[in-house]
PDB file of N, CA, C and O in Angstrom:
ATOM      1  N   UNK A   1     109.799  84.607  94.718  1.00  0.00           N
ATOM      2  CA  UNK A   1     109.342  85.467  93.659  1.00  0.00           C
ATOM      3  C   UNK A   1     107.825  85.574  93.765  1.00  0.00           C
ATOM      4  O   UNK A   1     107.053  84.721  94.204  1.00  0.00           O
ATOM      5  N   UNK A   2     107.528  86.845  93.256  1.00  0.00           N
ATOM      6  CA  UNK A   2     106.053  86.555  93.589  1.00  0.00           C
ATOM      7  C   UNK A   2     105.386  87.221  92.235  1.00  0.00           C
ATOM      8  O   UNK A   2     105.911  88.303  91.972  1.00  0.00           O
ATOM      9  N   UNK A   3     104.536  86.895  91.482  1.00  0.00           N
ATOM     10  CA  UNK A   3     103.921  87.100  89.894  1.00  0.00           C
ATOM     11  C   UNK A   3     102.545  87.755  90.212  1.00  0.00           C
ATOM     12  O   UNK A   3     101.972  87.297  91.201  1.00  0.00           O
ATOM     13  N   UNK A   4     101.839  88.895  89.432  1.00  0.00           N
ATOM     14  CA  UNK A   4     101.270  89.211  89.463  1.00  0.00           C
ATOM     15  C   UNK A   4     100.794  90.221  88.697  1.00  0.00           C
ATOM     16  O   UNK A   4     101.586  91.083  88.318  1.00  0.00           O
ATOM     17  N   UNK A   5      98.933  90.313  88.209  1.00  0.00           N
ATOM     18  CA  UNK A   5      98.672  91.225  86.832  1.00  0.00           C
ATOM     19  C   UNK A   5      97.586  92.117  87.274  1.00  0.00           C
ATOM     20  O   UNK A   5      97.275  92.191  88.463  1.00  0.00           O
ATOM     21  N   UNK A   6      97.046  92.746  86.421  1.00  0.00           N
ATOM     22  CA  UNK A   6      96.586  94.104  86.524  1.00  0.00           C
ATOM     23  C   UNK A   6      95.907  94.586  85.333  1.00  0.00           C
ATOM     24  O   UNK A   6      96.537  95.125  84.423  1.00  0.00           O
ATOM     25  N   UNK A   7      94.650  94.414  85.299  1.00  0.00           N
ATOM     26  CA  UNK A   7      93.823  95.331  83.580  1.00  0.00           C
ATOM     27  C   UNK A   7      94.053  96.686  84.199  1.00  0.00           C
ATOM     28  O   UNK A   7      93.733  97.183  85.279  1.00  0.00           O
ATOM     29  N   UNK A   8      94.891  97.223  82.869  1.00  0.00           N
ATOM     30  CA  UNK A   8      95.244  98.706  83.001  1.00  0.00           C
ATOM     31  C   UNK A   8      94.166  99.522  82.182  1.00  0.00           C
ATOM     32  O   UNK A   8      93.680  98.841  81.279  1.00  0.00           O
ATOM     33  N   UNK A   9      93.780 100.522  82.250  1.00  0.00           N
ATOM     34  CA  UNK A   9      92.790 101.467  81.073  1.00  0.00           C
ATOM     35  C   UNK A   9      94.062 102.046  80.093  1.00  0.00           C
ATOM     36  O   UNK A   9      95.120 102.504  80.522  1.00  0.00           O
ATOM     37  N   UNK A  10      93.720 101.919  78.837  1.00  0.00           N
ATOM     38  CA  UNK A  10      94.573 102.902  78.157  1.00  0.00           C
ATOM     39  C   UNK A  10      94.253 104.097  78.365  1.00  0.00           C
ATOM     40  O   UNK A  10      93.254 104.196  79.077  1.00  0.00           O
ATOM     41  N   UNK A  11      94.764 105.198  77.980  1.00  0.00           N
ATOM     42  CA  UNK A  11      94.428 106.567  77.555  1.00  0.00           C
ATOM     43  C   UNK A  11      93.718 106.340  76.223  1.00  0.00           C
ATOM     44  O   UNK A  11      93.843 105.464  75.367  1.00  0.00           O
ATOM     45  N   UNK A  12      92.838 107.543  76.338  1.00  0.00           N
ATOM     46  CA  UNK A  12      92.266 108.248  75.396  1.00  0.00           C
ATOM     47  C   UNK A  12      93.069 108.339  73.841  1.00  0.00           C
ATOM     48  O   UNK A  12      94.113 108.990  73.806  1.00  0.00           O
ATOM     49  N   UNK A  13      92.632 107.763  72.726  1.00  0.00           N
ATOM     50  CA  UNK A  13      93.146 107.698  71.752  1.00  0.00           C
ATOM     51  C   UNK A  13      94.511 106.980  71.160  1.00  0.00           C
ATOM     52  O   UNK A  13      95.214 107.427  70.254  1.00  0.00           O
ATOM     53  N   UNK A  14      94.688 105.889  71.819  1.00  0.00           N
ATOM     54  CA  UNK A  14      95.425 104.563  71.686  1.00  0.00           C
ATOM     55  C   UNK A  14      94.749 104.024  70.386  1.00  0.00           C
ATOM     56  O   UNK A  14      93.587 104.269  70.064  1.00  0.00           O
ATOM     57  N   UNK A  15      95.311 103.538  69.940  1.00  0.00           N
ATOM     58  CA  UNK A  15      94.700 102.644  68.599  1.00  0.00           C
ATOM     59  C   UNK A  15      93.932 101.146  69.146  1.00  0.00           C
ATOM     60  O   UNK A  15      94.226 100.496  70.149  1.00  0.00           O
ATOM     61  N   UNK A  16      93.198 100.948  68.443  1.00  0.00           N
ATOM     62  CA  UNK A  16      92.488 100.067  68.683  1.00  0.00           C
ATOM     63  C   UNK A  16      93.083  98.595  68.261  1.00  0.00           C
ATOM     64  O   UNK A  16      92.531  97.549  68.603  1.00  0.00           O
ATOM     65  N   UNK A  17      94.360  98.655  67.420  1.00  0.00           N
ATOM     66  CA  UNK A  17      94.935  97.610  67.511  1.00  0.00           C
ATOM     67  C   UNK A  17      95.735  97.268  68.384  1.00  0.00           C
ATOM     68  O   UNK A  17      96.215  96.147  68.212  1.00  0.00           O
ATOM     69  N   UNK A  18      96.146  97.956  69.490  1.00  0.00           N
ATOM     70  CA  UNK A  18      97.004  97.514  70.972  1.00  0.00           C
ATOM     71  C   UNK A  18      96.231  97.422  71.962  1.00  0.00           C
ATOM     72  O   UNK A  18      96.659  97.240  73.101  1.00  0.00           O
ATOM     73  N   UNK A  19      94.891  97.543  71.653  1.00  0.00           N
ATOM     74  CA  UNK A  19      94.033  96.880  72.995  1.00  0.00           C
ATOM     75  C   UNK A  19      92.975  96.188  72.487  1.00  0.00           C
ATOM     76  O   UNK A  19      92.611  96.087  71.315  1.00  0.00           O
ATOM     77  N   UNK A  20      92.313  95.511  73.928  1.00  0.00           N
ATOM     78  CA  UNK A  20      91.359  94.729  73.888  1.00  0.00           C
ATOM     79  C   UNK A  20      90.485  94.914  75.279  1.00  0.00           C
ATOM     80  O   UNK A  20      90.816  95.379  76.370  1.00  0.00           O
ATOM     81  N   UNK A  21      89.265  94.376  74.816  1.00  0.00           N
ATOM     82  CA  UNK A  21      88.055  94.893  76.038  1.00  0.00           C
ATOM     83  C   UNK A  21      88.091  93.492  76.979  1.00  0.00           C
ATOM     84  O   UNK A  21      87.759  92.314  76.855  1.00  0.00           O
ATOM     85  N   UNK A  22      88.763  94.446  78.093  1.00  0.00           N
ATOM     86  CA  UNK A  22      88.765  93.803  79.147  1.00  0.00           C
ATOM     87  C   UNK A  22      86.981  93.154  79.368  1.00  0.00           C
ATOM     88  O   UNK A  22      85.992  93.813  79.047  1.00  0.00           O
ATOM     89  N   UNK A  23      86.936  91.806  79.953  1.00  0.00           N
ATOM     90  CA  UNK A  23      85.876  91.525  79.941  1.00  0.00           C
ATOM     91  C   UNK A  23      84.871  91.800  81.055  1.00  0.00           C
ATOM     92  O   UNK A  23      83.666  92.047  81.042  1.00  0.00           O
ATOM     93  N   UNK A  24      86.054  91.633  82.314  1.00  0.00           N
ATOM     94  CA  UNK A  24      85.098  92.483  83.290  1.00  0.00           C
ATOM     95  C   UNK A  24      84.897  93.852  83.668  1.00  0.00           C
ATOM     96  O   UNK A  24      83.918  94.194  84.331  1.00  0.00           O
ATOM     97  N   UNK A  25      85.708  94.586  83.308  1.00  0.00           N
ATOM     98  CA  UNK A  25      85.547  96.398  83.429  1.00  0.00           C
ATOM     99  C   UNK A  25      84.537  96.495  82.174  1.00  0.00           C
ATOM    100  O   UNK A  25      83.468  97.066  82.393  1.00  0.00           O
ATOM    101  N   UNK A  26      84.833  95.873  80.580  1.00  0.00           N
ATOM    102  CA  UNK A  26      83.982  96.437  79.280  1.00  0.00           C
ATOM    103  C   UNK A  26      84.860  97.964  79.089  1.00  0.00           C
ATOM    104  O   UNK A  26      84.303  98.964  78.636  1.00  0.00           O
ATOM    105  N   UNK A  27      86.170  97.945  79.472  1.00  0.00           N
ATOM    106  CA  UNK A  27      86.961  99.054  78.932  1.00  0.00           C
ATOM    107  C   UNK A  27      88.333  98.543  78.124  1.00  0.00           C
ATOM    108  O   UNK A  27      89.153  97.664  78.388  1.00  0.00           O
ATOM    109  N   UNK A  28      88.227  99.366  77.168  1.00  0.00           N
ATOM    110  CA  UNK A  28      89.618  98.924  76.565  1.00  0.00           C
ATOM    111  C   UNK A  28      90.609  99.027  77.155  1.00  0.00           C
ATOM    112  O   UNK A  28      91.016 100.178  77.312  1.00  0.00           O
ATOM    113  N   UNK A  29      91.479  97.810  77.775  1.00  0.00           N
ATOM    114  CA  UNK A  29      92.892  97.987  78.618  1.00  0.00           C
ATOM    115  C   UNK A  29      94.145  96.976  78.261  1.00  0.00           C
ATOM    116  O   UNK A  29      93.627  96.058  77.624  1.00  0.00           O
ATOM    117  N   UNK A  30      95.221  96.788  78.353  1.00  0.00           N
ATOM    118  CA  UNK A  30      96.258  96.093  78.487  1.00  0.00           C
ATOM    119  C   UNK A  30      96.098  95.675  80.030  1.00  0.00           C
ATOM    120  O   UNK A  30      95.501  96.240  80.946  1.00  0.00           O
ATOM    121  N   UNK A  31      97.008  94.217  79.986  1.00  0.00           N
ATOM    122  CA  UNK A  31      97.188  93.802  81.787  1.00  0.00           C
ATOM    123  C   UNK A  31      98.791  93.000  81.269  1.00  0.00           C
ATOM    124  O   UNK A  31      99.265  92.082  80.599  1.00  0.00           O
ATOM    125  N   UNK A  32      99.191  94.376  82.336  1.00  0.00           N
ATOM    126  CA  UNK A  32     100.791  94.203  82.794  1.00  0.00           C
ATOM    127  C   UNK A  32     100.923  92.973  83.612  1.00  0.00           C
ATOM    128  O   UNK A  32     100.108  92.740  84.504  1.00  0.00           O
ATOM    129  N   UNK A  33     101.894  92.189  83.356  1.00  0.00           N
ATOM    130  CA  UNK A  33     102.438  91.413  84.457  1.00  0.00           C
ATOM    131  C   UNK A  33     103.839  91.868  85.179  1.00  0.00           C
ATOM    132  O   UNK A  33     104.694  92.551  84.617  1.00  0.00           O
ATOM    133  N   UNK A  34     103.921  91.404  86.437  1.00  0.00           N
ATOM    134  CA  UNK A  34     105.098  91.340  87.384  1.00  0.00           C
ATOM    135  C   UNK A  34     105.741  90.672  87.548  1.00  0.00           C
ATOM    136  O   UNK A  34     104.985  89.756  87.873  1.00  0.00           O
ATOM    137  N   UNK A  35     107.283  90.037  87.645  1.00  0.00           N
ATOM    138  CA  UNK A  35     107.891  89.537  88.762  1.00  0.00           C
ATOM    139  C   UNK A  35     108.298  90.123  89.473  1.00  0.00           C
ATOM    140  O   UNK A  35     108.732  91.181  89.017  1.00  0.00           O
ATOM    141  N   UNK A  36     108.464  89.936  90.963  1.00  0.00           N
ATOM    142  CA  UNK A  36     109.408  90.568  92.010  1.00  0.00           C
ATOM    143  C   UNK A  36     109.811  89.631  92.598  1.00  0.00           C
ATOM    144  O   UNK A  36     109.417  88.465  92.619  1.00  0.00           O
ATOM    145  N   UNK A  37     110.968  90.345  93.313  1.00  0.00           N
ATOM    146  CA  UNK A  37     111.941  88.938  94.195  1.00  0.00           C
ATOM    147  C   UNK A  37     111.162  89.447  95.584  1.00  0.00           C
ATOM    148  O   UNK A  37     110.420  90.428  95.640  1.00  0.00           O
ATOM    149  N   UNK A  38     111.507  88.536  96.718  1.00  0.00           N
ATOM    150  CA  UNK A  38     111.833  89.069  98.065  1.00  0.00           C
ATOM    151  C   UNK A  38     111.544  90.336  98.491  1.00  0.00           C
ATOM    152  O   UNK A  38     110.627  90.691  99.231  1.00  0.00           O
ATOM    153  N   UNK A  39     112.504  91.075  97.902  1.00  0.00           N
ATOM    154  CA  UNK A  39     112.926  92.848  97.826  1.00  0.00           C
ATOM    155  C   UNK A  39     112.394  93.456  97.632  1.00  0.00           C
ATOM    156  O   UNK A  39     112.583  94.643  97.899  1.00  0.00           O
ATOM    157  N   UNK A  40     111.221  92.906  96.939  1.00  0.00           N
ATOM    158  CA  UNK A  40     110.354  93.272  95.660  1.00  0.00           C
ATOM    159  C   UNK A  40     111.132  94.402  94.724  1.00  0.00           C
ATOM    160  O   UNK A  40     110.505  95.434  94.485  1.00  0.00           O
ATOM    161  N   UNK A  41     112.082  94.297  94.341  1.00  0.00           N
ATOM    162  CA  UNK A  41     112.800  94.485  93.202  1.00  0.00           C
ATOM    163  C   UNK A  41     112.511  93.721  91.952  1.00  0.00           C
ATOM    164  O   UNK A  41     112.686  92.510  91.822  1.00  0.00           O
ATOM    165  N   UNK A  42     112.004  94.630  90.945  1.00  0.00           N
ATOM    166  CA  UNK A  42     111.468  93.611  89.602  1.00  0.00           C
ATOM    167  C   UNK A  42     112.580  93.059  88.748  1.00  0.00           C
ATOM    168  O   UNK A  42     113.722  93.459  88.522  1.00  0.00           O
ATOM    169  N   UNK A  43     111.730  91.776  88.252  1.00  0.00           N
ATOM    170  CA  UNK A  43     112.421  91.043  87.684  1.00  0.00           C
ATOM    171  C   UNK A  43     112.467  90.458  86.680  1.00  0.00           C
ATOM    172  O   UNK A  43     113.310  89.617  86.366  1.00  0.00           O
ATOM    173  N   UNK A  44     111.159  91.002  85.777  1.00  0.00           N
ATOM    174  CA  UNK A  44     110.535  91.107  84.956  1.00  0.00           C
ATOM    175  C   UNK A  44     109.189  91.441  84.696  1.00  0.00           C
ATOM    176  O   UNK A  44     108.359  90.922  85.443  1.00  0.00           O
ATOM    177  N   UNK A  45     108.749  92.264  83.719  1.00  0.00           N
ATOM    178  CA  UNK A  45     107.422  92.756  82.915  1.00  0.00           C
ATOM    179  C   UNK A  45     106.946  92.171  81.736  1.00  0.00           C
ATOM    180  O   UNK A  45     107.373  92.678  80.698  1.00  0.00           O
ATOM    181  N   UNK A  46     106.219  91.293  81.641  1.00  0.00           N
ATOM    182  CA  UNK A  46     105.075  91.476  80.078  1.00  0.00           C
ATOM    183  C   UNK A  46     103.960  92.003  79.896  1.00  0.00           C
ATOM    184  O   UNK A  46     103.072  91.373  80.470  1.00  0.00           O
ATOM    185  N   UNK A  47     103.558  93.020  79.265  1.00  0.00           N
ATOM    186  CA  UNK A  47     102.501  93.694  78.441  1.00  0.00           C
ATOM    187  C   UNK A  47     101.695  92.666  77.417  1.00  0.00           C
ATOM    188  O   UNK A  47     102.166  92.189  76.385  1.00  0.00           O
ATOM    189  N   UNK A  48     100.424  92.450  77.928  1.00  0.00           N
ATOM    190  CA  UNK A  48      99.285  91.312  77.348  1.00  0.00           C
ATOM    191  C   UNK A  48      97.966  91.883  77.014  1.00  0.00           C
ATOM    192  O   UNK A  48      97.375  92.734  77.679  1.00  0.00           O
ATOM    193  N   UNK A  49      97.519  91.277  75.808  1.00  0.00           N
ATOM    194  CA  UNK A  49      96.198  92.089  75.445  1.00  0.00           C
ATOM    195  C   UNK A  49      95.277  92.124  77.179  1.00  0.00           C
ATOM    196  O   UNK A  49      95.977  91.532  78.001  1.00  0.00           O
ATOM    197  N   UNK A  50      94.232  92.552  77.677  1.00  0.00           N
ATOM    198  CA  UNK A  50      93.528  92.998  78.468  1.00  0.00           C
ATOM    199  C   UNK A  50      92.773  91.153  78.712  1.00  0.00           C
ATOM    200  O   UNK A  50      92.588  90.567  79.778  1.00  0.00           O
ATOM    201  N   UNK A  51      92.565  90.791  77.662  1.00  0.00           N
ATOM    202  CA  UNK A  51      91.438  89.455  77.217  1.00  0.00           C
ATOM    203  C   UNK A  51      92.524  88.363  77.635  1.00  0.00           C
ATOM    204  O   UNK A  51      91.927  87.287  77.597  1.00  0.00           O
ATOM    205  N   UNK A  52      93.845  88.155  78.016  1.00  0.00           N
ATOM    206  CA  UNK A  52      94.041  87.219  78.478  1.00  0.00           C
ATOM    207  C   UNK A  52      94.214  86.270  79.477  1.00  0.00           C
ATOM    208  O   UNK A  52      94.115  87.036  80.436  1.00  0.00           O
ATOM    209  N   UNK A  53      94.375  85.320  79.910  1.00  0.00           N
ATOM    210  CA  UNK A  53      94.229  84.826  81.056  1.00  0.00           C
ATOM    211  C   UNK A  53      95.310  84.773  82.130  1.00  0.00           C
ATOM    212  O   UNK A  53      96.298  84.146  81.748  1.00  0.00           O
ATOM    213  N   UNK A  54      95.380  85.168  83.139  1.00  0.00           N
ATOM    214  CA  UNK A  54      96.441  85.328  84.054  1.00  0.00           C
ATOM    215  C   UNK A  54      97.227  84.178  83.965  1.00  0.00           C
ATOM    216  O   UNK A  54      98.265  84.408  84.585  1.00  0.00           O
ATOM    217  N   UNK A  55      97.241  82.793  83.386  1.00  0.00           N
ATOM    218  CA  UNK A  55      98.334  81.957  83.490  1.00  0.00           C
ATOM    219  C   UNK A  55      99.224  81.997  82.534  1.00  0.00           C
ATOM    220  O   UNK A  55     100.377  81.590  82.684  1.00  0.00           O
ATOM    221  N   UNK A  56      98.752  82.508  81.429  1.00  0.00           N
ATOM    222  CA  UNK A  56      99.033  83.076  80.054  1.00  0.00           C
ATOM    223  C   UNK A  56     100.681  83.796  80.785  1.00  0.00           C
ATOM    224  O   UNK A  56     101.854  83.433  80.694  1.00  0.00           O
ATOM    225  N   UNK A  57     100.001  84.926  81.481  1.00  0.00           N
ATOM    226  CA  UNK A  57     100.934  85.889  82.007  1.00  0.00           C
ATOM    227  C   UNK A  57     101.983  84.766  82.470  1.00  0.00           C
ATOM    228  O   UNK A  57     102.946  84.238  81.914  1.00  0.00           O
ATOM    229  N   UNK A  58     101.522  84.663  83.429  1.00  0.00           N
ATOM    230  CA  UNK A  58     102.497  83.419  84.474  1.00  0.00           C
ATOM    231  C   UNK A  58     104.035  82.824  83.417  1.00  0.00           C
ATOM    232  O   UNK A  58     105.229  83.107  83.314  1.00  0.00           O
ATOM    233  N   UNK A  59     102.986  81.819  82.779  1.00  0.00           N
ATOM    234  CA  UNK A  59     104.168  81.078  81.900  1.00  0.00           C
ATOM    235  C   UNK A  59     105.118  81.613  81.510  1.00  0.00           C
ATOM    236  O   UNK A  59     106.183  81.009  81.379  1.00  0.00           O
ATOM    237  N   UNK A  60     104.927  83.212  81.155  1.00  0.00           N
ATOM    238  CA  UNK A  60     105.833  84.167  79.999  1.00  0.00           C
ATOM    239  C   UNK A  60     106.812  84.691  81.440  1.00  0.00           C
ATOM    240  O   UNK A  60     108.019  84.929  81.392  1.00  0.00           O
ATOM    241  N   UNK A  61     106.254  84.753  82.232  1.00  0.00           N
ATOM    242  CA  UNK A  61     107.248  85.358  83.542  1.00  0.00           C
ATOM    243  C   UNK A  61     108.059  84.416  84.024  1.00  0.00           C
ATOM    244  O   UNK A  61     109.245  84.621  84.284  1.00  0.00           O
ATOM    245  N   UNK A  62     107.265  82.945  84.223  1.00  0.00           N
ATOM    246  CA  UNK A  62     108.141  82.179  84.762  1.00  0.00           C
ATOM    247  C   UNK A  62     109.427  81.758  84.135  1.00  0.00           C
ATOM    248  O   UNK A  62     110.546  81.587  84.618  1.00  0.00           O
ATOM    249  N   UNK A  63     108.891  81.620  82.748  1.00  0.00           N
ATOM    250  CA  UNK A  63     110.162  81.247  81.878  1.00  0.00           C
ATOM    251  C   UNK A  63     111.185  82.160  81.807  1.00  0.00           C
ATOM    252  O   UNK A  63     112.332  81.831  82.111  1.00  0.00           O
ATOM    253  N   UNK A  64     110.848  83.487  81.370  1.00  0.00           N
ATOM    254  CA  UNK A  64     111.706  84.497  81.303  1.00  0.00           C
ATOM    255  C   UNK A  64     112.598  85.068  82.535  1.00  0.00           C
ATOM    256  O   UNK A  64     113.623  85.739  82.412  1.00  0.00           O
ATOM    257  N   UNK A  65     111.941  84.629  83.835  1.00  0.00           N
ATOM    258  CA  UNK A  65     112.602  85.312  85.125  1.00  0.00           C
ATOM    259  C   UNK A  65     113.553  83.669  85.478  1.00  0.00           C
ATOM    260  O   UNK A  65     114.504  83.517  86.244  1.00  0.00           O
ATOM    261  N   UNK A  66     113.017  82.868  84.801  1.00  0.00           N
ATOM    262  CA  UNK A  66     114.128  81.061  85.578  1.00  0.00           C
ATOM    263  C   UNK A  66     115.284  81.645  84.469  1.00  0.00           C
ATOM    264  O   UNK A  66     116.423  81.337  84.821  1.00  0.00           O
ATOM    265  N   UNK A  67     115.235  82.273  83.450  1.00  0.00           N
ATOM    266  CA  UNK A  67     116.449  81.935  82.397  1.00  0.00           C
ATOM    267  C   UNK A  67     117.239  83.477  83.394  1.00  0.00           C
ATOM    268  O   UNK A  67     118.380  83.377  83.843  1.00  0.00           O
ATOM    269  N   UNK A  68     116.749  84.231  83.505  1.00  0.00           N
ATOM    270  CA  UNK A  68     117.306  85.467  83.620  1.00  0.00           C
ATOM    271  C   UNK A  68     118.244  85.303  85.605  1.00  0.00           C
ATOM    272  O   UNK A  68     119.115  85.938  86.200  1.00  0.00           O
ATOM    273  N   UNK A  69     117.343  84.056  85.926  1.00  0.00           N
ATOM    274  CA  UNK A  69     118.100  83.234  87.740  1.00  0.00           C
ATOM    275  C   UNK A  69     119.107  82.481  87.396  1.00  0.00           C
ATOM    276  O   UNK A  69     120.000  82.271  88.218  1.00  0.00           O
ATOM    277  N   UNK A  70     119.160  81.893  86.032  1.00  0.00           N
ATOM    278  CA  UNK A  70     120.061  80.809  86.041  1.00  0.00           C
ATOM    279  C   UNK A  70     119.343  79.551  86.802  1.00  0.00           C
ATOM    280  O   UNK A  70     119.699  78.793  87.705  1.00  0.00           O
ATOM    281  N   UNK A  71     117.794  79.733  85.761  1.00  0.00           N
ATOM    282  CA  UNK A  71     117.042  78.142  86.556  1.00  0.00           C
ATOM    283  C   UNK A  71     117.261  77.656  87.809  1.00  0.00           C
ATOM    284  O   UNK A  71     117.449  76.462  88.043  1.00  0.00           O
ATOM    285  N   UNK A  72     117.239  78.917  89.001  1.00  0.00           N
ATOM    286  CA  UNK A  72     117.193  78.711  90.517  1.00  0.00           C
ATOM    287  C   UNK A  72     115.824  79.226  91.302  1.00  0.00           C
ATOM    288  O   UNK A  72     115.787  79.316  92.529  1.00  0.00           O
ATOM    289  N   UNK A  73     114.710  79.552  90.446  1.00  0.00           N
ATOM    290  CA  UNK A  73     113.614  79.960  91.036  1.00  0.00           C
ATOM    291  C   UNK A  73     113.115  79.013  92.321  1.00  0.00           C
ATOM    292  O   UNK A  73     112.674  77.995  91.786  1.00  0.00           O
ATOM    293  N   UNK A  74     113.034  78.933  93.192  1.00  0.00           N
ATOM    294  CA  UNK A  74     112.315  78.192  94.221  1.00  0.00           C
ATOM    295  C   UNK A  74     110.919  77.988  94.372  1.00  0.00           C
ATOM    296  O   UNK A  74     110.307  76.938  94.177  1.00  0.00           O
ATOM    297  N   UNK A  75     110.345  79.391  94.838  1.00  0.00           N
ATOM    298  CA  UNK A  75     109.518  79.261  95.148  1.00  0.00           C
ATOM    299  C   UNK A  75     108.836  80.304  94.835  1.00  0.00           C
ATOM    300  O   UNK A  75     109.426  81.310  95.231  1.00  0.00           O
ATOM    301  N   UNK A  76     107.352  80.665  94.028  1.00  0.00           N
ATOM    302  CA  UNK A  76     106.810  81.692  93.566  1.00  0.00           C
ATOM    303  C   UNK A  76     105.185  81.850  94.142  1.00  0.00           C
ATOM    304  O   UNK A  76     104.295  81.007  94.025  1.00  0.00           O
ATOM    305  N   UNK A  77     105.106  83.017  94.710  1.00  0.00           N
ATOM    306  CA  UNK A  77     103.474  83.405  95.312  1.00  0.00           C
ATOM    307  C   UNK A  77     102.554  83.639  94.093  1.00  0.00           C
ATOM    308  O   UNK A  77     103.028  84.615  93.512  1.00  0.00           O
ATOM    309  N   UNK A  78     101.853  83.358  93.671  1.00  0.00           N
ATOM    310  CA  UNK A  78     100.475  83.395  92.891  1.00  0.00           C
ATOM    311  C   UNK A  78      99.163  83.555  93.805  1.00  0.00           C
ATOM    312  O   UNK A  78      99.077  83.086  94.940  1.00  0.00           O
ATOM    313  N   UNK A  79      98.140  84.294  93.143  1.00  0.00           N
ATOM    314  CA  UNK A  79      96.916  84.444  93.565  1.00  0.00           C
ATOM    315  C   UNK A  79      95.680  82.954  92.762  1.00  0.00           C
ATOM    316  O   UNK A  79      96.002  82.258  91.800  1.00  0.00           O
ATOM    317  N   UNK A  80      94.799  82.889  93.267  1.00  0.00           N
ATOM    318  CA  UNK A  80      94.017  81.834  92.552  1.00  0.00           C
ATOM    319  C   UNK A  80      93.745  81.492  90.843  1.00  0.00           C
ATOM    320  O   UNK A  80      93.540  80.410  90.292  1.00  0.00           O
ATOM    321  N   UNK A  81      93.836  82.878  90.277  1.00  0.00           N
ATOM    322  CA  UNK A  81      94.008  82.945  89.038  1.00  0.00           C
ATOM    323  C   UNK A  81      95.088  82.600  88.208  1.00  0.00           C
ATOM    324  O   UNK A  81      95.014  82.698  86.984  1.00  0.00           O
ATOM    325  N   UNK A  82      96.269  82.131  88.909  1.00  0.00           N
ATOM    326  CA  UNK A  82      97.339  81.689  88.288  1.00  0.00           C
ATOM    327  C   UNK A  82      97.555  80.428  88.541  1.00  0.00           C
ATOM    328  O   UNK A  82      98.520  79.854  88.037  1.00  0.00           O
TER     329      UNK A  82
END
């Protein structure tokens, strides 16, 4: 499996209560997370304020993609931030 996130920009006229200022762009964005298998067929998504920390992401994927394996995950690729 391999996990991975992304500060997205919102569009123009989003409410200001579903985002947050990314700290390194200084634009208001959400950051999607990934799972993919192998296949890279997904295996799950969470949507996270812009301001949080990529392990943040992690935890919410890992848990949610081991229940959705039947707690057979092996082995998962991360970048340094996770």
């Amino acid at each position: 499996m391999n996990i991975d996130t992304q500060s997205v920009r919102v569009a123009a006229g989003e409410p200001e209560e579903t985002t947050e200022l990314d700290a390194n762009k200084k634009t208001p964005s959400r950051k999607p997370g990934l799972a993919v298998d192998v296949l890279r067929l997904i295996i799950d998504v969470v949507a996270l304020p812009a301001s949080t920390h990529d392990h943040e992401a992690g935890i919410a994927l890992l848990d949610h993609a081991a229940g959705l394996c039947g707690m057979r995950v092996e082995r998962v690729l991360v970048d340094q931030g996770f």
